[in-house]
C-alpha positions in Angstrom: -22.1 42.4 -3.3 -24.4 40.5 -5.5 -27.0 38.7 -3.8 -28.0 36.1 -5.9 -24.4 35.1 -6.8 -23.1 31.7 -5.3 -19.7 31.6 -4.9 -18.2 28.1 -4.1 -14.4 27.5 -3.3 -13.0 24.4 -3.5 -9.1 22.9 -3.8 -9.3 22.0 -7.7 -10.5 22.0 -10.7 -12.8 19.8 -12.7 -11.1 17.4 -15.0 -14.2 16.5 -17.2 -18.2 17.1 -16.9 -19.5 13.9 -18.8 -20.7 12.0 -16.2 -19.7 8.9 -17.4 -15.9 9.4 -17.7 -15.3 10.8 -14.1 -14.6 9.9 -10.8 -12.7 12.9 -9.9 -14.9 14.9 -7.0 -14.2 18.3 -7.9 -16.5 17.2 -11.4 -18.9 15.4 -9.2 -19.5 18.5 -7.4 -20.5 20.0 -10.5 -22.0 17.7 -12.5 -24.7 16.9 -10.1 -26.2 19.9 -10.0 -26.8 19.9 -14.0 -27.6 16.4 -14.7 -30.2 14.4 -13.1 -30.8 10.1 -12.8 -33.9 8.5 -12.6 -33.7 8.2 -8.5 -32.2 10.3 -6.7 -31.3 10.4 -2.8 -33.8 12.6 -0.9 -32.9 16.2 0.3 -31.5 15.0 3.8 -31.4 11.7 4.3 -29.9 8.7 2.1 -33.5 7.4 0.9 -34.0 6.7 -2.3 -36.7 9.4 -4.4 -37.8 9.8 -7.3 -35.9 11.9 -9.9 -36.5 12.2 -13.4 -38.7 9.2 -13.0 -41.8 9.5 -11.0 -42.7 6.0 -10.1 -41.0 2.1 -10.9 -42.1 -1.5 -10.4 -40.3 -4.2 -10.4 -41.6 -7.9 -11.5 -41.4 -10.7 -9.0 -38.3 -12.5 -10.3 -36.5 -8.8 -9.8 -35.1 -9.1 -13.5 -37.9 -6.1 -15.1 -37.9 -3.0 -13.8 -40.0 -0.6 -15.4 -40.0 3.1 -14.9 -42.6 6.2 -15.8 -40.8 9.4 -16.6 -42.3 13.0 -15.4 -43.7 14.6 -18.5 -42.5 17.8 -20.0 -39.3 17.3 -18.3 -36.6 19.4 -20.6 -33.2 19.7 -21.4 -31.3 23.0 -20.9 -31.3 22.6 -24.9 -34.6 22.2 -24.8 -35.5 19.2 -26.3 -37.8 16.9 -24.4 -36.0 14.3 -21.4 -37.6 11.1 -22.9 -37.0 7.4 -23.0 -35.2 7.8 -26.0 -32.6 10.0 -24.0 -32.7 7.4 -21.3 -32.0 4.2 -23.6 -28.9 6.6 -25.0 -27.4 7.7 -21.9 -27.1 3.8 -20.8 -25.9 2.7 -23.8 -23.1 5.4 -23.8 -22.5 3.6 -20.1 -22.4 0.2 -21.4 -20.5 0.6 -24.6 -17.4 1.8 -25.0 -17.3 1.7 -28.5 -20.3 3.8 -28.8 -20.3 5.8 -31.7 -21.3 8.9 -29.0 -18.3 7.7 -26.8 -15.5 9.8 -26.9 -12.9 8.7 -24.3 -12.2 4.9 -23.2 -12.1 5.8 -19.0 -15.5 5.3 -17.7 -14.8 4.5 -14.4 -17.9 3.1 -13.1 -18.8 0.6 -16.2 -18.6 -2.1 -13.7 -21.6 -1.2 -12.2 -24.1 -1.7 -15.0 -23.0 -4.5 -16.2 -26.0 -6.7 -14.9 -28.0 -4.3 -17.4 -28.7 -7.1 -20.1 -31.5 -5.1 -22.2 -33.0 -1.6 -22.1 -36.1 -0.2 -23.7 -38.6 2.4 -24.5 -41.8 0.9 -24.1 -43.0 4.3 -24.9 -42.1 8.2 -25.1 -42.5 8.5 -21.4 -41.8 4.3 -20.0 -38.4 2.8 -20.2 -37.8 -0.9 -19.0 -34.5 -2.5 -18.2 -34.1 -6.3 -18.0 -31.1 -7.6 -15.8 -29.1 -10.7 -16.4 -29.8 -11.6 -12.7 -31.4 -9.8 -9.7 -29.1 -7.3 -8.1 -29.5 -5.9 -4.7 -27.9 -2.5 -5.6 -29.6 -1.9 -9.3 -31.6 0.8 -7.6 -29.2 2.1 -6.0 -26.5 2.3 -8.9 -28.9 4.5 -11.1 -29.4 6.7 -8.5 -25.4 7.6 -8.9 -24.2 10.4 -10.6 -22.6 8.6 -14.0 -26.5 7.7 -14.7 -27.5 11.4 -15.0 -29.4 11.8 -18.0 -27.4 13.5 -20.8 -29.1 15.6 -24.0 -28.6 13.0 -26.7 -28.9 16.6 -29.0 -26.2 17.7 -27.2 -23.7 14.7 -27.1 -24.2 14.8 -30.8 -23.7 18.5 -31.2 -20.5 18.7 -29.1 -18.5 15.1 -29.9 -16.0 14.9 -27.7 -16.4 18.7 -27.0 -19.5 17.6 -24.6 -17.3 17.1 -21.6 -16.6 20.8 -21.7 -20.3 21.6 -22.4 -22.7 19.5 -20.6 -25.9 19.7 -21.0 -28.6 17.8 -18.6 -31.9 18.5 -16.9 -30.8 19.4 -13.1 -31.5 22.7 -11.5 -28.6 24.8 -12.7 -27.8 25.0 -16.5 -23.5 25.2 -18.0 -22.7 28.6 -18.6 -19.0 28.8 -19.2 -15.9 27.0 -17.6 -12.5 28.5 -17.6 -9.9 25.9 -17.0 -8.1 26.2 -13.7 -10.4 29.6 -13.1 -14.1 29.1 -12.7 -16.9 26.9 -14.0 -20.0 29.0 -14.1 -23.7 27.8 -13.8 -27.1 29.8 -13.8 -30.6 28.8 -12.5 -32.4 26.6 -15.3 -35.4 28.4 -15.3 -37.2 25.9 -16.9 -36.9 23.4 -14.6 -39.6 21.1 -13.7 -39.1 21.3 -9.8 -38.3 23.5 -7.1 -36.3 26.6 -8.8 -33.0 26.7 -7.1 -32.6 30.0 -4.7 -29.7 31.7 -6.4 -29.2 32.9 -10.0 -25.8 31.8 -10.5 -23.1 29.3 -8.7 -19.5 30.2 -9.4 -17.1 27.5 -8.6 -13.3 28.8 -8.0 -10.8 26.4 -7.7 -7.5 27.0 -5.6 -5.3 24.2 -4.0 -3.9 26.6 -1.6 -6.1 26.2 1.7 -4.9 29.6 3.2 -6.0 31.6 0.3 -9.8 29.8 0.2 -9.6 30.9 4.4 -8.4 34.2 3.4 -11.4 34.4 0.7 -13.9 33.7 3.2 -13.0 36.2 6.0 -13.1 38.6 3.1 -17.0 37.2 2.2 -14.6 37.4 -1.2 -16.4 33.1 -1.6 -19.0 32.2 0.0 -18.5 28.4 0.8 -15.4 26.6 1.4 -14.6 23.0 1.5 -11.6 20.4 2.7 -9.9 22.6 4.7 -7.0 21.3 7.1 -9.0 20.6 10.4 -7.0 23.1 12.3 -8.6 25.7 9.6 -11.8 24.7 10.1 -11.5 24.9 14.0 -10.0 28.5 13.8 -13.1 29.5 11.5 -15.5 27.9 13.6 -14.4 31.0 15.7 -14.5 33.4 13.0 -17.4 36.2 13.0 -19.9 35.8 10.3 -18.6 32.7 9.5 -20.7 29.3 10.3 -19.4 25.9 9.8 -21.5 22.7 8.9 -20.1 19.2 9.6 -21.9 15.8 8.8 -20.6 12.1 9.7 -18.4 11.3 6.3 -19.4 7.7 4.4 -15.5 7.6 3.5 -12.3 6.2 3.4 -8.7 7.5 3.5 -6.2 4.8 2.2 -2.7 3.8 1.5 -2.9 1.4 -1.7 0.0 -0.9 -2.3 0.3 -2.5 -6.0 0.1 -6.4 -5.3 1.7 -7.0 -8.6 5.1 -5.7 -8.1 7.6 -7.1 -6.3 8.3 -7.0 -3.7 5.0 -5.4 -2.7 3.4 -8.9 -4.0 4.2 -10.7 -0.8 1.7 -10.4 1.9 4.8 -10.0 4.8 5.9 -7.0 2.8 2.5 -5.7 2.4 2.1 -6.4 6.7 5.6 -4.9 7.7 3.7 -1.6 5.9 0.9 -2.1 7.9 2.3 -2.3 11.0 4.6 0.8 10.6 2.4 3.4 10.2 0.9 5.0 13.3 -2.3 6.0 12.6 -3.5 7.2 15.7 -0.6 10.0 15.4 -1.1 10.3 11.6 -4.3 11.5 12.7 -3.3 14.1 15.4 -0.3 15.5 12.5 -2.4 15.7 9.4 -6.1 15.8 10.7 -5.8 17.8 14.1 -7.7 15.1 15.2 -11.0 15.4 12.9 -10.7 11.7 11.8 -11.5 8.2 13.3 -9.0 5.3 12.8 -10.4 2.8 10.1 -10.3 -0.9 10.6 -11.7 -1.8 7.4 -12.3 -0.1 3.9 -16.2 -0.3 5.0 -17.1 3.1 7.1 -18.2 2.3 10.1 -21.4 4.5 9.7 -22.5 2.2 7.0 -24.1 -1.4 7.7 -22.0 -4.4 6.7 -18.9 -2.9 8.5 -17.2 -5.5 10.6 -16.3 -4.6 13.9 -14.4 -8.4 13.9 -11.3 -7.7 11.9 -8.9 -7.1 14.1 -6.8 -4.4 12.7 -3.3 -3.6 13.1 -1.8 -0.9 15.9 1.8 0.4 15.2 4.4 -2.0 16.0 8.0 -0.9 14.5 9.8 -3.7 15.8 7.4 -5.8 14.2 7.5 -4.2 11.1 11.6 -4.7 11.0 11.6 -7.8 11.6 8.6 -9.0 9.2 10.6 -7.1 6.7 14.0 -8.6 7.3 12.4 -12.1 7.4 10.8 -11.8 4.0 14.0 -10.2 2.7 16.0 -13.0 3.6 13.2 -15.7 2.5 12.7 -13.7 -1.1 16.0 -12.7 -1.6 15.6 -8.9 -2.1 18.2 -6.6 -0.2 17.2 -3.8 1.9 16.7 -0.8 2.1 13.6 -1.5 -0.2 13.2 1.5 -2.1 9.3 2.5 -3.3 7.6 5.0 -4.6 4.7 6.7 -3.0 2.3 8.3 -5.3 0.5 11.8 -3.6 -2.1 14.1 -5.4 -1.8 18.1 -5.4 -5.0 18.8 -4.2 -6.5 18.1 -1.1 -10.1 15.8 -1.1 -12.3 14.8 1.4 -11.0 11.9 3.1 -7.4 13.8 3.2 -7.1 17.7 3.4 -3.5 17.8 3.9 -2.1 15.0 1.3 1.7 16.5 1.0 1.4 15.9 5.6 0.1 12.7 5.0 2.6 11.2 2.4 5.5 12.7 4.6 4.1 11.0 8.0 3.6 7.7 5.7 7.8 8.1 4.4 9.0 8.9 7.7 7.4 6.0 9.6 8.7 3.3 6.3 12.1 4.5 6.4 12.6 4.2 10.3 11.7 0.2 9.7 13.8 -0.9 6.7 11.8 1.3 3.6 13.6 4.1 1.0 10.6 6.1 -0.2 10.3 8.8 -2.9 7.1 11.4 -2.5 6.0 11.8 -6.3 3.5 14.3 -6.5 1.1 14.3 -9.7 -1.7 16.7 -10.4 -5.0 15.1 -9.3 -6.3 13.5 -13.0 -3.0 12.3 -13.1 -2.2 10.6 -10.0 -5.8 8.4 -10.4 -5.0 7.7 -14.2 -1.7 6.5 -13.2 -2.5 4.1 -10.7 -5.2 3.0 -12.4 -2.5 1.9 -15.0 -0.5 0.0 -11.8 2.3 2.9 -12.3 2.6 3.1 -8.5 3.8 0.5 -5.8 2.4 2.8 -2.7 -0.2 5.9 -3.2 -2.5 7.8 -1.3 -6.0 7.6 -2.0 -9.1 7.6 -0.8 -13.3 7.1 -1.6 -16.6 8.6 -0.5 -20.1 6.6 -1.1 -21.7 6.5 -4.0 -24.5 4.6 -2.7 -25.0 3.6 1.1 -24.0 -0.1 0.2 -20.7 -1.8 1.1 -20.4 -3.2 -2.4 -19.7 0.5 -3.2 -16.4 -0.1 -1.3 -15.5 -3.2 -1.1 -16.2 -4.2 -4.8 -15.0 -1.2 -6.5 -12.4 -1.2 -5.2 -10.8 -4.8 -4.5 -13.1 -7.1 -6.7 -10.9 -7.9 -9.7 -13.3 -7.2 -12.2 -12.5 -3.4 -11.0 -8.4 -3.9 -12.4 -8.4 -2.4 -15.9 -7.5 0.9 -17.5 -11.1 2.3 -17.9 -10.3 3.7 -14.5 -10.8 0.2 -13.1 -10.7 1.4 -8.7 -8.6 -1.7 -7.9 -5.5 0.4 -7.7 -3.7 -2.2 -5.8 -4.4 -4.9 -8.8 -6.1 -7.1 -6.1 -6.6 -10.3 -6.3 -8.3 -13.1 -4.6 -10.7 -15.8 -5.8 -12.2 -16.0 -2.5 -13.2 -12.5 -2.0 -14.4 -12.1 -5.4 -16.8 -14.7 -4.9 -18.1 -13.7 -1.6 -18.2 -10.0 -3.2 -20.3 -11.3 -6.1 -22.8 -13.7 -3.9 -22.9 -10.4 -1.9 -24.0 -8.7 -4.9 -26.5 -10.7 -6.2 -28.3 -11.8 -2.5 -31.6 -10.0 -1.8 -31.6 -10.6 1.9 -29.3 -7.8 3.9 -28.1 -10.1 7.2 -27.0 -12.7 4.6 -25.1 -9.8 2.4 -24.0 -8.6 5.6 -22.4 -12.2 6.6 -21.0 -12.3 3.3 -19.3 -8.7 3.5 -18.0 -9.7 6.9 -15.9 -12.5 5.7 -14.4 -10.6 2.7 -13.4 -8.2 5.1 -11.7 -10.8 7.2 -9.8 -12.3 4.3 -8.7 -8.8 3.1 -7.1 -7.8 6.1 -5.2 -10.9 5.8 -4.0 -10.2 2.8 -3.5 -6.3 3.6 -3.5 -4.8 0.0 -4.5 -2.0 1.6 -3.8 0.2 4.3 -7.3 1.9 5.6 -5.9 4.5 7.2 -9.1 7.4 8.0 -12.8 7.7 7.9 -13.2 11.4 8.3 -16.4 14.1 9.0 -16.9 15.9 6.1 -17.0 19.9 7.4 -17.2 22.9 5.5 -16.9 26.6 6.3 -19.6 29.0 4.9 -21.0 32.7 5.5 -23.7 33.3 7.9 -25.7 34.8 5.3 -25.6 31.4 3.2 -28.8 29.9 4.4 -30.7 27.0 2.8 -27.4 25.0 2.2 -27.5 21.8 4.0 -24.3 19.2 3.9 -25.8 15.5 2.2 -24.8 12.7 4.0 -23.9 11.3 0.9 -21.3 14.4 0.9 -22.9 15.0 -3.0 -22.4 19.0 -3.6 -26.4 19.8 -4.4 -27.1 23.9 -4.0 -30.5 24.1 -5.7 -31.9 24.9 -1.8 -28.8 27.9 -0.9 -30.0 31.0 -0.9 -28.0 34.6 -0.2 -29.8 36.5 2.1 -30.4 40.4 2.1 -27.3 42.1 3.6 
């Protein structure tokens, strides 16, 4: 065996490695290791650090913030990481008809729109002016869309750049192999730590048993979102340890609030009060999962214990149904469509389970549901484009903030075809506003008052189903060491290391 070979198995493949035109984890997982922001999280903990940027200030009115770059920082290419490389990467964030642009989804644009100005002050400052003070600016450049990109690079490749990254981070592209491997070797002229292995090879295969398989056979080395009953059976497994770290998540059934009849709230409610979650959970999780309440973890602050939630109640469901079928005029059955991806993610290892539990609990209360299962770049365009009226879906944090959940993905502004996160085409007046005060107010217990009451009102209106927050746990050699999960659940391996055998 080669011992400074990582091997990494995981349920997909990439669908794109520009940072700003992804959402999709199985990229995420890849692109963080070669790109790098200006903050990043520190090694263990969700603190912010510095990255590619040694120090910041702020001014008082929190509108400047002003940032020193490391020196002799380099690209893979390279050329020199710069303010100049900073300015461009933003702008290809901000614009989307950058002439460097070559694809119109960039999914978190949203996010930086508060940027009203950036600068170089000089080769090695950079200084961004906001249109207002915004509690999660920091924050939001410590994502992964704001990892800085070789403006050489985007240049050289066009539209090819997706398929040959080039950033800053510990581990440089090498080749990718669509559906086969993406391969990535230490960058050993990187300006930190040197990662502890030579090469990571990621090998994507949607079949859990064969990644189980794999790694009794040491043939990977690390294997993530297995079923739960996988990961219990491996916990027992010789030479085989397995990691687990509270997830910042949600698993969720989205229901498009545009189409009829899904645009009535008693529709929407009858949904709701179908679906057993607490059994949903034993079927499709073995029981690795806590029930959600609200789309807000409840291992991050702002999450209201107040809302209520819904328990099961069939007969409940039935009758809500029957009522707004008679007050609406539409007949029953209702027949709907429920969208499920091929490949299994964090928040939901066993997606095929869960869409099955989800028909079988409609159509015992007055539902006709068709599964339609599309591969994973798929099934997120198409929502995003409203093509759905139910599908399966889910989020992990970007940033330990509730606006990370609750404004991308039911704040209007987040509807659009950019890969807008409002799959359910949301809206409310009333929870926009409180989601935008919430945004732009410096003092947490008055954000978190805000939050609560959005939470409130959303529950009410029950676009949404939150159906699971669930531990993130992965299943890895003994001889791995180094490797720690992030709470943030980011895939960084610059500190894994293969041990002598």
């Amino acid at each position: 065996m080669v011992t400074d070979t990582l091997i990494y198995g995981r349920g997909g493949d990439a669908n794109a490695l520009d940072p700003v035109h992804t959402d999709i984890g199985e990229s995420v997982k890849v692109i963080v290791n070669i790109f790098e922001p200006l903050v990043a999280y520190d090694d263990e903990t969700l603190d912010l650090v510095p990255g590619v940027a040694e120090s910041w200030e702020t001014s008082d009115d929190g509108r400047e913030w002003t940032f020193k770059l490391r020196p002799n920082v380099k690209f893979h290419d390279g050329t020199p990481l710069n303010a100049e490389a900073v300015v461009f990467t933003f702008e290809r964030i901000l614009d989307p008809d950058h002439p460097h642009v070559h694809s119109n989804i960039i999914p978190y644009y949203s996010s930086y729109t508060q940027i009203e100005k950036i600068e170089a002050v000089d080769d090695l400052t950079v200084k961004f002016t906001l249109k207002q003070p915004q509690a999660t600016f920091l924050a939001n450049i410590a994502m992964f869309p704001s990892g800085i990109v070789s403006p050489t690079a985007v240049k050289k490749y066009g539209a090819d750049f997706t398929r040959h990254p080039v950033g800053s981070g510990p581990f440089q592209f090498v080749h990718w192999k669509p559906k086969q491997e993406i391969v990535l070797d230490r960058f050993d002229d990187y300006w930190g730590e040197p990662a502890g292995v030579k090469r990571v090879i990621f090998l994507p295969s949607e079949e859990s048993s064969i990644r189980v398989i794999q790694l009794k056979r040491a043939e990977i080395h690390i294997a993530d979102n297995l079923p739960p009953s996988e990961v219990d059976g491996l916990e027992k497994t010789p030479g085989v340890v397995v990691q687990s770290t509270p997830g910042i998540n949600i698993g969720y059934l989205t229901m498009q609030t545009q189409k009829p009849p899904l645009d009535k709230p008693e529709v929407r409610q009858a949904i709701c009060y179908a679906i057993d979650r607490d059994r949903l959970i034993e079927v499709a999780y073995a029981g690795h999962a806590q029930k959600a309440k609200t789309m807000v973890p409840p291992t991050l602050w702002g999450h209201s214990d107040d809302v209520p939630g819904r328990e099961v109640d069939q007969q409940k469901a039935k009758q809500l149904l029957e009522e707004a079928s008679k007050k609406y005029g539409f007949s029953l059955p209702v027949k709907l469509e429920l969208f499920v991806m091929d490949q299994p993610r964090p928040y939901m290892q066993q997606p095929r389970q869960t869409a099955i539990f989800i028909k079988d609990a409609l159509e015992k209360v007055g539902f006709q549901v068709e599964i339609i299962t599309n591969d994973i770049g798929q099934h997120f365009q198409r929502m995003t484009r409203g093509e759905h009226q139910l599908g399966l879906s889910g989020w992990s944090a970007d940033i330990a903030d509730p606006h990370n959940f609750l404004h991308t993905l039911l704040h209007s502004d987040n509807i659009n075809e950019i890969g807008g996160n409002n799959l359910s085409q949301y809206k409310n007046e009333e929870v926009d506003k409180l989601l935008d005060a919430a945004q732009f107010e410096l003092d947490k217990e008055k954000r978190t008052e805000l939050y609560k009451q959005a939470q409130q009102l959303i529950f009410e209106d029950a676009p949404v189903l939150p159906l699971v927050h669930v531990p993130v746990r992965i299943a890895q050699r003994d001889f791995v060491e180094g490797y720690k999960l992030h709470p943030s659940s980011q895939v960084r391996l610059k500190t894994a290391r293969i041990a002598e055998q």
